[in-house]
KEKE-3310 file (N, C-alpha, C; in steps of 0.2 Angstrom, whole numbers, plus 5000, padded with zeros to 4 digits):
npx = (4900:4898:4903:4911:4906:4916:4920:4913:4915:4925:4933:4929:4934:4948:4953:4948:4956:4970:4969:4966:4978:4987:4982:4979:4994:4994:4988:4994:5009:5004:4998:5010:5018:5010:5019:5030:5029:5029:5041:5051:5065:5072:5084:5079:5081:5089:5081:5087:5095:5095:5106:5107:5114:5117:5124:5124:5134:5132:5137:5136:5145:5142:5132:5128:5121:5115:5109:5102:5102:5093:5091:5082:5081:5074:5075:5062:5062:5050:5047:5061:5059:5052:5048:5045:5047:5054:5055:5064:5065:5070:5072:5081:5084:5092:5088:5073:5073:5079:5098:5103:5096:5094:5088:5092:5095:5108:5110:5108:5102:5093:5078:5065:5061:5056:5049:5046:5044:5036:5049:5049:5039:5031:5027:5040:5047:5055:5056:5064:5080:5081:5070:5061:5050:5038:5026:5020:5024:5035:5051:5055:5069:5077:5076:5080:5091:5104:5116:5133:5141:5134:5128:5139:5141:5134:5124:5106:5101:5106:5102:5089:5085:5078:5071:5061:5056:5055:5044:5035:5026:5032:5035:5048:5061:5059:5047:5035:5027:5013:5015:5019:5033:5044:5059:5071:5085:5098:5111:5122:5112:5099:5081:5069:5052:5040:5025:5016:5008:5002:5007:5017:5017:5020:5015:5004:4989:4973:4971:4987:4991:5002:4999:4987:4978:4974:4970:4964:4962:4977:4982:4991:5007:5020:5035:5050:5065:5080:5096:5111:5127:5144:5159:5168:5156:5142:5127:5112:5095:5080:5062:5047:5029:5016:5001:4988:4980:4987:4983:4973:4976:4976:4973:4968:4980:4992:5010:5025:5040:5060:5075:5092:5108:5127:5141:5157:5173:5189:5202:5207:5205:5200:5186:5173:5156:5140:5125:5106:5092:5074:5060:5043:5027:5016:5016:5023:5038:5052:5061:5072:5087:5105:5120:5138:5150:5165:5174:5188:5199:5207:5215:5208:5198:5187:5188:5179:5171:5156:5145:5131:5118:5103:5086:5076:5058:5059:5071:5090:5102:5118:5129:5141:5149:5164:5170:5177:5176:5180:5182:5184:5183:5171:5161:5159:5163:5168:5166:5169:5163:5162:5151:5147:5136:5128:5116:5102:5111:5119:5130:5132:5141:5144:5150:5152:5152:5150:5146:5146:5139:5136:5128)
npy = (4972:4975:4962:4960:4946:4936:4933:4925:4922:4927:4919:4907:4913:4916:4901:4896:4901:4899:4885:4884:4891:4881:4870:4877:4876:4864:4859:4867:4860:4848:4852:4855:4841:4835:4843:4839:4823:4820:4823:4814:4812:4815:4811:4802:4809:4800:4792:4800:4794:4795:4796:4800:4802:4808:4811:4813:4815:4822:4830:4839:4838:4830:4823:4813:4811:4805:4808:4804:4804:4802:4804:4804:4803:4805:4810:4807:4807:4813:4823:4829:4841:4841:4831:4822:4824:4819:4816:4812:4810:4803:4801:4794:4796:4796:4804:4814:4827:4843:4846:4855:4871:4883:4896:4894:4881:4871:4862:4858:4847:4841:4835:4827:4808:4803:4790:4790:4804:4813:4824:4830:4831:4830:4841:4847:4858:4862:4877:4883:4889:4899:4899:4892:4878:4873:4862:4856:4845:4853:4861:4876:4879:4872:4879:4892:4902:4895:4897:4895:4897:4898:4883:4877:4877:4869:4875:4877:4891:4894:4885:4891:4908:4913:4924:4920:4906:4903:4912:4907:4891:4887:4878:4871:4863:4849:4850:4850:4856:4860:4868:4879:4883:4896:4900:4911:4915:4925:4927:4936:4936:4929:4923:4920:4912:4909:4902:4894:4883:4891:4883:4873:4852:4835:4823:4810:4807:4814:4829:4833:4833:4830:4834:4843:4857:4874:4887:4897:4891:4890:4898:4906:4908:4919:4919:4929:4929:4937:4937:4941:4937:4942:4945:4939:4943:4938:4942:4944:4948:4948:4941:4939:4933:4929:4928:4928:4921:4914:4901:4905:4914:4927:4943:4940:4946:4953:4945:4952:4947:4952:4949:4950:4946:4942:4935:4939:4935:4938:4929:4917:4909:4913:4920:4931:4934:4942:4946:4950:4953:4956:4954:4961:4967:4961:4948:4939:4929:4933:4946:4950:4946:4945:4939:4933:4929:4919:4910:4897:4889:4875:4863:4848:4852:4865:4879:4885:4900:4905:4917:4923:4933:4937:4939:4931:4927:4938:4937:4938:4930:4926:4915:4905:4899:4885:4876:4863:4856:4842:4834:4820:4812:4812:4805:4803:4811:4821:4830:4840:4851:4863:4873:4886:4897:4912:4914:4923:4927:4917:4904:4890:4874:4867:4853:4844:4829:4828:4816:4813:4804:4800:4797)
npz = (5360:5342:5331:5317:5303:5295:5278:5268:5254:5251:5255:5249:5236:5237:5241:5228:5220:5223:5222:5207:5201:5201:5193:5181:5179:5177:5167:5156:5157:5151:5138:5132:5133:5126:5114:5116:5115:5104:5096:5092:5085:5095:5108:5121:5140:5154:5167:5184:5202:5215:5232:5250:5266:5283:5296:5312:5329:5343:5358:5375:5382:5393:5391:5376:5359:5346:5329:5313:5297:5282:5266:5249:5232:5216:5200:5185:5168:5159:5145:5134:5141:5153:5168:5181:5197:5213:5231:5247:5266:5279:5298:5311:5329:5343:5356:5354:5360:5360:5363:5370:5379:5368:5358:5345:5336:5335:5326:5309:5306:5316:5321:5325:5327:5310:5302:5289:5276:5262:5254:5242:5229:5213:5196:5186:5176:5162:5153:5145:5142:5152:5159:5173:5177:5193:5200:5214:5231:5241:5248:5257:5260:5250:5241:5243:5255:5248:5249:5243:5255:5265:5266:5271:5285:5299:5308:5312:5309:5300:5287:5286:5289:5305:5305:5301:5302:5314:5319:5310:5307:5294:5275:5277:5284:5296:5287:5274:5260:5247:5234:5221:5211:5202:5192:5186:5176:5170:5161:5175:5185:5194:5198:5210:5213:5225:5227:5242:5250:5268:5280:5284:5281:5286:5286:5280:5282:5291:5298:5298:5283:5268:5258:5258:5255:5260:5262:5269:5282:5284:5278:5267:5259:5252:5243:5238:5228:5222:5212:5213:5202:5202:5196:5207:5218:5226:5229:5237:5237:5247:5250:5259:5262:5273:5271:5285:5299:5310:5314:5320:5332:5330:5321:5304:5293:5283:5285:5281:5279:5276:5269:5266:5261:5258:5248:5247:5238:5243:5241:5231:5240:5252:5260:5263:5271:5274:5282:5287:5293:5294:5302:5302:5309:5322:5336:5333:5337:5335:5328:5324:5314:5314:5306:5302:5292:5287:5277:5274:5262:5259:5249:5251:5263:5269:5282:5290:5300:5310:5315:5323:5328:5337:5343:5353:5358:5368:5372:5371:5361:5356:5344:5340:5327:5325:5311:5302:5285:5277:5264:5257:5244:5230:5236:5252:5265:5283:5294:5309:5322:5331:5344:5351:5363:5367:5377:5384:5392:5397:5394:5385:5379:5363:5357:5341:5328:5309:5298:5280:5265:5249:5236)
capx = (4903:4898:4908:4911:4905:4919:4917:4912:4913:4931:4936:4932:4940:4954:4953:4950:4964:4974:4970:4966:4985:4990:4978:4982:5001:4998:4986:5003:5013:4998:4999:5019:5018:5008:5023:5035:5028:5031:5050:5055:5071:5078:5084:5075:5083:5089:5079:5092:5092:5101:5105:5112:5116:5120:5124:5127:5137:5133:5138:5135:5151:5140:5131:5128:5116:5116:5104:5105:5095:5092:5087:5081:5077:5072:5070:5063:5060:5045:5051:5066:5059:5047:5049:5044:5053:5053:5061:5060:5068:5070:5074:5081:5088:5092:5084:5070:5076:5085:5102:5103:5089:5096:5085:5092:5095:5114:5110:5103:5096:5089:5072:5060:5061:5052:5051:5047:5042:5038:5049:5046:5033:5030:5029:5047:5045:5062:5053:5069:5087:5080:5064:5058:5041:5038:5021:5020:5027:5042:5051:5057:5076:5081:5076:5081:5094:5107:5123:5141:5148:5128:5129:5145:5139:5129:5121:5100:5098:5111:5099:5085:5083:5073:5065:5054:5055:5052:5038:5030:5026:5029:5038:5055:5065:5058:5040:5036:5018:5013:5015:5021:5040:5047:5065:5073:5092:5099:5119:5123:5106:5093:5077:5065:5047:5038:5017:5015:5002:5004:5008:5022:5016:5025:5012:4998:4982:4971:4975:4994:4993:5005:4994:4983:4979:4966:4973:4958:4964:4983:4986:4995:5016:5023:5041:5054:5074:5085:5102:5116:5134:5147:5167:5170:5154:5138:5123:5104:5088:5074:5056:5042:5023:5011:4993:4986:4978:4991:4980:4967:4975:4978:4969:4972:4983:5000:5016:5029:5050:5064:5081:5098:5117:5132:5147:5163:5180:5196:5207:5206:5204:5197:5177:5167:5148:5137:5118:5104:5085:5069:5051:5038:5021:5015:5013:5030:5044:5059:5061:5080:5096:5110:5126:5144:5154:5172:5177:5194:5199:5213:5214:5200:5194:5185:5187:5173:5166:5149:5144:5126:5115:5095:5081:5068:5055:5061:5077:5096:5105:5124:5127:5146:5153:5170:5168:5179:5175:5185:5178:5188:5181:5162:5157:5161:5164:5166:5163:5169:5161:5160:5145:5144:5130:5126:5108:5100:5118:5122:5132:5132:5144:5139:5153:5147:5155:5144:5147:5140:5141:5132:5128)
capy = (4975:4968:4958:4957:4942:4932:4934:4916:4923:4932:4914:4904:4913:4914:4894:4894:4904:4895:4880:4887:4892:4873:4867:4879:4875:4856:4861:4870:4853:4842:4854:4855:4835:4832:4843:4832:4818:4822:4824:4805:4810:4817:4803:4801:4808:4793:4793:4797:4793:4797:4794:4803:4798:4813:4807:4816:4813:4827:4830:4844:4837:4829:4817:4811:4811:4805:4811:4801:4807:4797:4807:4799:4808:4801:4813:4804:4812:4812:4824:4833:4846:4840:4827:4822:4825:4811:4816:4810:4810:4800:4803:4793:4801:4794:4809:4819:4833:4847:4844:4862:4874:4887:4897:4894:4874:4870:4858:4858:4841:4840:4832:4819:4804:4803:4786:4792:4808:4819:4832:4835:4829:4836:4841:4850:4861:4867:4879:4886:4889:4905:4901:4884:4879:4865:4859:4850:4847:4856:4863:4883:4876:4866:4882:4899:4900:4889:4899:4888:4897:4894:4878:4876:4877:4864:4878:4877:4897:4894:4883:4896:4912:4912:4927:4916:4898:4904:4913:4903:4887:4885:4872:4870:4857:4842:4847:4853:4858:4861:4874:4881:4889:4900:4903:4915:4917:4926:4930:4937:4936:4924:4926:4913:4914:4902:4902:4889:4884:4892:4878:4862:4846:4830:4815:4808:4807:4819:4836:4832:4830:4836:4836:4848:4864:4876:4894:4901:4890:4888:4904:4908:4910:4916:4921:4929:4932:4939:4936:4942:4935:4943:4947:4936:4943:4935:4947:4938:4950:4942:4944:4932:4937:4924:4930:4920:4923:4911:4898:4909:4917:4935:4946:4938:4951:4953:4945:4951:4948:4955:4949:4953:4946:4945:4933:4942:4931:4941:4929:4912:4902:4914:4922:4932:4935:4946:4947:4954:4950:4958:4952:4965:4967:4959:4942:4935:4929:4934:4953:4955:4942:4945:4935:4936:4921:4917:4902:4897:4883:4873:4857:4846:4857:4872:4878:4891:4901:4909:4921:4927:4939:4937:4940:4928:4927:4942:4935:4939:4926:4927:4910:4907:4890:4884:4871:4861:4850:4838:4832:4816:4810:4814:4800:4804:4818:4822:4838:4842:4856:4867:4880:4891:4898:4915:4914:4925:4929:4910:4901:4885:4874:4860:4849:4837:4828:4827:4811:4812:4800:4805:4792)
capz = (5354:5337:5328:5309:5301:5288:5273:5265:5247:5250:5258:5243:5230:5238:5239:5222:5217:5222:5215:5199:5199:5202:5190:5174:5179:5174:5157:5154:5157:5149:5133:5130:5133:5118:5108:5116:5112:5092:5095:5093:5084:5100:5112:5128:5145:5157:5175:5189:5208:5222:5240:5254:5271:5285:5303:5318:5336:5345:5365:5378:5386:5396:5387:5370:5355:5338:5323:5306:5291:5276:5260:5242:5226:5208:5193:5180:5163:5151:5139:5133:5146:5156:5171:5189:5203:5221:5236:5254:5271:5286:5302:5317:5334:5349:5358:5351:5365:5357:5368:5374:5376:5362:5355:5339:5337:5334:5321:5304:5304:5322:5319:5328:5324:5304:5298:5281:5275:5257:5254:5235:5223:5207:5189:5185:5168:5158:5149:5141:5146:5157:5164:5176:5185:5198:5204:5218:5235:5242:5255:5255:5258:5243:5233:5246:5257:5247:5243:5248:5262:5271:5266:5275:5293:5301:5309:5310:5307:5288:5283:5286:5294:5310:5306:5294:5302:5323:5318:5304:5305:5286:5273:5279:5286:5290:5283:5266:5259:5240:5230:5212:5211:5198:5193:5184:5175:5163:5164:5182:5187:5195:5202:5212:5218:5228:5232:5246:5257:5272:5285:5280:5285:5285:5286:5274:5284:5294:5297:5296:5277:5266:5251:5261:5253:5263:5263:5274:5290:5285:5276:5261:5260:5245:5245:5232:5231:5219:5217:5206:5204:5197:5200:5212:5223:5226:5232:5238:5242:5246:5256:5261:5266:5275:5273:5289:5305:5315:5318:5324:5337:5326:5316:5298:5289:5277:5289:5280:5281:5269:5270:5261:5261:5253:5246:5242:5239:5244:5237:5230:5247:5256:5256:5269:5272:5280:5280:5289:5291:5297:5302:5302:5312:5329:5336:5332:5341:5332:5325:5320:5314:5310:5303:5298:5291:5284:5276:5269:5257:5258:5245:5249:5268:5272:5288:5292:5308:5309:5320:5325:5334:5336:5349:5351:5365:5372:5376:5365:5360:5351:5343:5336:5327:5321:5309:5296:5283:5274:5258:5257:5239:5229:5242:5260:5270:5288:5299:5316:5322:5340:5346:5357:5363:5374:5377:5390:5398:5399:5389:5383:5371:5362:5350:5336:5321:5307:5293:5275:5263:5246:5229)
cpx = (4901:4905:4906:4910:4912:4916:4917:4914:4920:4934:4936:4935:4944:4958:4954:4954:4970:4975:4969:4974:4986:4988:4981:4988:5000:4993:4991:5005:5010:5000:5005:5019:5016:5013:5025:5036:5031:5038:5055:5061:5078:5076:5082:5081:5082:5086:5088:5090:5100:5100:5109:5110:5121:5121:5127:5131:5136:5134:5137:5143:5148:5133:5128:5121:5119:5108:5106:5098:5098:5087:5087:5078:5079:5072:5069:5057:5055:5045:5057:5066:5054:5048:5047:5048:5052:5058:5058:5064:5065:5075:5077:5085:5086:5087:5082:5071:5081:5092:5103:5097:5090:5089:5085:5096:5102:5115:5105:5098:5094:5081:5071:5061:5056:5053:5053:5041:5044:5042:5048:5044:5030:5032:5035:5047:5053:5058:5057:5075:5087:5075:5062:5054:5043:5032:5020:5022:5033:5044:5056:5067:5080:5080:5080:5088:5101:5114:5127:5141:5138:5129:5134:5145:5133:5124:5114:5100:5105:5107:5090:5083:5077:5069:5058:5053:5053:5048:5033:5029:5026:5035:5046:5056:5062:5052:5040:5027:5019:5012:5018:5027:5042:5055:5068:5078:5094:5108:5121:5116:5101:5086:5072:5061:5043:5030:5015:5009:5005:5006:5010:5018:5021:5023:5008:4990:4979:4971:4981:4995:4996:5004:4988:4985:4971:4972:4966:4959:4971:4986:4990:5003:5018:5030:5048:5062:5076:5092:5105:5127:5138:5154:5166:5164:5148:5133:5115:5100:5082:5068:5049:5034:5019:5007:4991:4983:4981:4987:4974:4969:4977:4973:4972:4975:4989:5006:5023:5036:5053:5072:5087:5106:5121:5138:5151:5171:5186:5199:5203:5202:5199:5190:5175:5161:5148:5130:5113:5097:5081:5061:5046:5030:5023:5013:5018:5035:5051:5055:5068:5085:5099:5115:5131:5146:5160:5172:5185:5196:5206:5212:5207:5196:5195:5183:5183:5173:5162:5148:5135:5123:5106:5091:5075:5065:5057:5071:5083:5098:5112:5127:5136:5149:5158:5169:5174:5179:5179:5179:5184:5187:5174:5158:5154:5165:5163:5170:5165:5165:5161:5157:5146:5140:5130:5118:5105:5106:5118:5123:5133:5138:5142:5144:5148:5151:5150:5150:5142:5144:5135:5134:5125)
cpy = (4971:4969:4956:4951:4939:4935:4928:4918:4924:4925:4907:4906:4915:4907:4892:4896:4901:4888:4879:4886:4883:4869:4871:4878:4868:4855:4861:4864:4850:4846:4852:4847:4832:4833:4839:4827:4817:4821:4817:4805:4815:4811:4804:4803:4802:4795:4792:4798:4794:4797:4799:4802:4805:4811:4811:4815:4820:4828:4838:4846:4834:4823:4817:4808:4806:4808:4808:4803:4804:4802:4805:4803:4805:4809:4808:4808:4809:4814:4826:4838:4845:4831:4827:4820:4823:4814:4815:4810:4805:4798:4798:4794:4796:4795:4814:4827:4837:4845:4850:4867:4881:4890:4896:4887:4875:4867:4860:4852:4839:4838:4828:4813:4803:4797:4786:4799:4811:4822:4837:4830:4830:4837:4848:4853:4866:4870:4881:4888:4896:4903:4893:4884:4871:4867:4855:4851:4849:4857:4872:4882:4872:4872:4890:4897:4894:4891:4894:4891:4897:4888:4875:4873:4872:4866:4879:4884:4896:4889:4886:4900:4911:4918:4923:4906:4900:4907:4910:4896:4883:4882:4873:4864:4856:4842:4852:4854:4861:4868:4876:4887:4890:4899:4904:4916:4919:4931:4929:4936:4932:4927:4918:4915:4909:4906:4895:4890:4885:4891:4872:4859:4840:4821:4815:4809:4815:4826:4838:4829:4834:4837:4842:4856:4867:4883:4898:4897:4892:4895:4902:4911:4911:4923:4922:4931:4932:4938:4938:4940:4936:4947:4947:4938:4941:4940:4944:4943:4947:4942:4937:4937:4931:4929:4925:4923:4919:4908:4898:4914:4925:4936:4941:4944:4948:4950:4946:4951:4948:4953:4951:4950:4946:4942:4936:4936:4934:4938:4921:4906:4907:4921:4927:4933:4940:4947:4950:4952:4952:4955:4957:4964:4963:4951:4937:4936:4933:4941:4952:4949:4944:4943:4938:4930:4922:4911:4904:4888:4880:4867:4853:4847:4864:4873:4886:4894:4907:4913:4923:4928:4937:4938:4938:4926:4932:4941:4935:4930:4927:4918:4910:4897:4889:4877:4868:4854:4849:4833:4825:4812:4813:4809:4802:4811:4818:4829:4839:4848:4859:4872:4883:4895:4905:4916:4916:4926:4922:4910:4891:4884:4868:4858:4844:4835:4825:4822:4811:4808:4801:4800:4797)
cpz = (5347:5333:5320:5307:5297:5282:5267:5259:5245:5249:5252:5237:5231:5238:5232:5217:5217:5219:5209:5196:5197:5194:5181:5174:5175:5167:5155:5151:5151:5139:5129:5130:5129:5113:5109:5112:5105:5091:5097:5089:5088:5107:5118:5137:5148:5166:5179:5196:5212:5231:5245:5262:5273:5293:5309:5325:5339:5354:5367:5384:5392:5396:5378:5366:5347:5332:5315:5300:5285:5270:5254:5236:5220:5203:5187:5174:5161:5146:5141:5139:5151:5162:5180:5192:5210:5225:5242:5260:5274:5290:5309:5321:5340:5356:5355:5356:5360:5362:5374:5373:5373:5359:5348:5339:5333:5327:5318:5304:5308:5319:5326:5325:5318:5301:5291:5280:5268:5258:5247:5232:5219:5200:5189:5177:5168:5154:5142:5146:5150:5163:5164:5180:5186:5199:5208:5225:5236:5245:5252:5256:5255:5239:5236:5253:5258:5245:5250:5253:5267:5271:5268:5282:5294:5309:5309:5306:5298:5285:5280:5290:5299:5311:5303:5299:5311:5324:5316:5303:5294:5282:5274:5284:5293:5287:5277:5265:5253:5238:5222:5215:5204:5196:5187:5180:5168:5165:5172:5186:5187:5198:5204:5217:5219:5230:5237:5249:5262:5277:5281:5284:5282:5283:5279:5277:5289:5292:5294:5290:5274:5260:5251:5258:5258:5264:5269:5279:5289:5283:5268:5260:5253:5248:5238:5233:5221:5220:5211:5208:5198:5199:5207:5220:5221:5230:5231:5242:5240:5250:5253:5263:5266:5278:5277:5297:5311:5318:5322:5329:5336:5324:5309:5295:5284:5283:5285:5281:5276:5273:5266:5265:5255:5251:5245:5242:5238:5241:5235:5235:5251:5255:5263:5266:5278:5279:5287:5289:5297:5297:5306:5305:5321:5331:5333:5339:5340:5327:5318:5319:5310:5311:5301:5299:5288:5285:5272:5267:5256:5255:5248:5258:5267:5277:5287:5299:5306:5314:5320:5331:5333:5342:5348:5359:5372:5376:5369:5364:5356:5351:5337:5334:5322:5320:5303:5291:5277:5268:5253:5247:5238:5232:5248:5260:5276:5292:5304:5317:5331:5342:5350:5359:5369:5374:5385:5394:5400:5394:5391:5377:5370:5353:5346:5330:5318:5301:5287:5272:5257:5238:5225)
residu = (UNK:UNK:UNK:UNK:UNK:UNK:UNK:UNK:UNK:UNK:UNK:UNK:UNK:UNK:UNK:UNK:UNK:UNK:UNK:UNK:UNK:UNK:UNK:UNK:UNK:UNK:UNK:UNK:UNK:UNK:UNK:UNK:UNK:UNK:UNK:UNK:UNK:UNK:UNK:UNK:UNK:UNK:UNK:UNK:UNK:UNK:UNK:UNK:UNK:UNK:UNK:UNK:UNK:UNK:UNK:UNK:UNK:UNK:UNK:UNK:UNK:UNK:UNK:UNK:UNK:UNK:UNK:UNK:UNK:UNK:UNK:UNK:UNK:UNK:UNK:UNK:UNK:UNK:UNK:UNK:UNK:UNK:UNK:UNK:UNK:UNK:UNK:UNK:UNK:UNK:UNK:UNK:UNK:UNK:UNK:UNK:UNK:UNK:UNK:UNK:UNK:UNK:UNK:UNK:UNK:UNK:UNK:UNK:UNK:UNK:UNK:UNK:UNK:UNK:UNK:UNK:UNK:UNK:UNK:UNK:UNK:UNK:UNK:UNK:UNK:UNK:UNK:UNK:UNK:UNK:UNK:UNK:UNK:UNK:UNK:UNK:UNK:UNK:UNK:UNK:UNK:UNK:UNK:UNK:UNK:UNK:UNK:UNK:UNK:UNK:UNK:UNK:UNK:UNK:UNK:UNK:UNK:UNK:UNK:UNK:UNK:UNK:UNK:UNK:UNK:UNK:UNK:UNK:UNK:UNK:UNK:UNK:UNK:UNK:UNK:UNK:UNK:UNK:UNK:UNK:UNK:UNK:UNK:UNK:UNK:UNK:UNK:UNK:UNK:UNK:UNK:UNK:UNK:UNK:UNK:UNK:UNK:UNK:UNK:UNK:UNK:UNK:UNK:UNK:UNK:UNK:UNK:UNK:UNK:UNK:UNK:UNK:UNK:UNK:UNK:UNK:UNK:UNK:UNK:UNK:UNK:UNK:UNK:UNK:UNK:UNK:UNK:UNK:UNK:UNK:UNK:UNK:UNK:UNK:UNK:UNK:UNK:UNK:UNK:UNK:UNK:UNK:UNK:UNK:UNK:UNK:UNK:UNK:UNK:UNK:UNK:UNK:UNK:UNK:UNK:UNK:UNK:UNK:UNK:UNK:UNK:UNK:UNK:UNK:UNK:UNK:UNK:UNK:UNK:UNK:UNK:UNK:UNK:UNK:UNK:UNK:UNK:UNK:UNK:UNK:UNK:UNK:UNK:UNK:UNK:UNK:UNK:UNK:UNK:UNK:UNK:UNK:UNK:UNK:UNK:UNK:UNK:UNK:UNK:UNK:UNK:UNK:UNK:UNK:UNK:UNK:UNK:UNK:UNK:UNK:UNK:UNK:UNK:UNK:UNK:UNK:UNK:UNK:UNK:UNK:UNK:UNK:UNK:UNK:UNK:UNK:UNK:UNK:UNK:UNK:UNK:UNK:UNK:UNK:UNK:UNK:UNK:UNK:UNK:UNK:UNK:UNK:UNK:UNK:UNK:UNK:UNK:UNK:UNK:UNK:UNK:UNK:UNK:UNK:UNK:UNK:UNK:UNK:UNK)
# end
């Protein structure tokens, strides 16, 4: 049978579109930073830095784990609107073994051991009190997936759906890969769009670099949400497409996924959610998730439970956790939490108390 050739001509300017974009993004910068410059009777933003420290103890009831993550982030300004932005992780765990074999990981900050790793790197542009670009590296969860009652749960799929993350090898937690993000706001309304390379990585050298751009092996991921918030509800749609051939083992095509939930607060303490999430075509793992959550607010804890449903590798899963966090000062915090697990008509449970501490 013959076989279509590539097409080398398609392949580079697609490579150079992308880097064009990157490229005319820091002219941009380079320009605006001449005005700046000028503006010596406005007084210079102060560089700030910050730590955080998140630790985990997690059991099966049958034996025991720990998980400590270490995160570092600098901004420091050059103008009034113009400034680079430093963030980094690392990792060390006990056991690199998930503790149970979930298709959906218990924890959000399960990891390998990462002595040091990028997660952002990059020029940061206030253009105006509406509209802000970033260049550089990043990860798709520091900008998607951030309302309070997800960030509650120490849950892996709250920190990003698995239709997009057990498919796609693509920048999310713990690796990150360069790109230019967007964002949006004016009243009730935000908006925020992301061009990534299509594959995070987390190292320096080789292949595994996270400076690495090449859209013609790696693919291209770009991904956008909308969000509106207003009387007391919160409302997030949002969709993704990795142009990619999966490494080689697909046709390259469009992989698109669209998701949508939804904040509303009954009364002052108390909140629910509900959301939904689809991934499109063939050649994935995961199709369908869906979620429903309740939190409630008592002086300085919220106790939560999450619920979800999804189907990866052919196999269901329902995924339920009661969690309460105590927010003892703007320091320290500490999290009980308890999972449980039906996967393939077994269950599993799996405790853990999670420890933050936060400069």
């Amino acid at each position: 049978m013959y076989q279509k050739k590539p097409n080398f001509a398609m392949k580079m300017k697609t490579t150079k579109i992308f880097k064009i974009g990157i490229l005319t993004f820091v002219a941009l910068i380079g320009s605006n930073n001449c005005t700046m410059a000028q503006e010596t009777d406005v007084q210079k933003p102060r560089p700030t830095f910050g730590l955080e420290y998140t630790g985990e103890v997690q059991t099966d009831f049958k034996k025991l784990k720990s998980v400590n993550l270490l995160e570092l982030g600098a901004q420091l300004p050059l103008t009034s609107k113009l400034s680079v932005e430093l963030g980094s992780i690392s990792v060390l765990t006990t056991d690199e073994a998930i503790l149970t074999n979930c298709l959906q990981n218990f924890s959000s900050i399960d990891a390998p051991n990462i002595p040091f790793a990028l997660t952002t790197a990059g020029l940061a542009w206030q253009i105006n009190e509406r509209h802000h670009l970033f260049a550089g590296i990043h990860r798709i969860d520091d900008n998607y997936f951030c309302s309070d009652m997800l960030g509650l749960f120490t849950h892996s799929s709250c920190g990003a759906f698995p239709t997009i993350t057990a498919n796609y090898d693509i920048a999310a937690y713990p690796v990150s890969a360069l790109g230019i993000h967007y964002g949006y706001t004016k009243d009730a309304f935000s908006l925020e769009t992301s061009l990534y390379n299509g594959v995070g990585y987390k190292d320096f050298s080789k292949r595994d670099n996270v400076f690495r751009i090449c859209p013609e092996s790696d693919g291209v991921f770009l991904m956008a949400q909308g969000e509106y918030d207003k009387n007391a509800t919160r409302a997030y749609v949002g969709g993704s497409v990795l142009y990619s051939d999966l490494h080689a083992t697909a046709p390259k095509r469009m992989r698109p996924v669209v998701w949508a939930y939804a904040e509303h607060d009954l009364t002052e303490r108390f909140s629910v959610l509900a959301g939904y999430s689809h991934a499109f075509g063939n050649n994935i793992t995961c199709h369908d998730f869906y979620l429903v959550c309740g939190r409630y607010a008592y002086k300085k804890a919220e106790f939560g439970v999450f619920s979800s449903y999804t189907r990866i590798d052919e196999k269901d899963e329902w995924a339920t956790e009661l969690t309460c966090n105590i927010q003892f000062n703007k320091v320290f915090s500490l999290q009980p939490a308890l999972h449980f697990a039906n996967t393939d008509g077994k269950n599993k449970c799996v405790g853990l108390v999670r420890v933050g501490v936060k400069i």
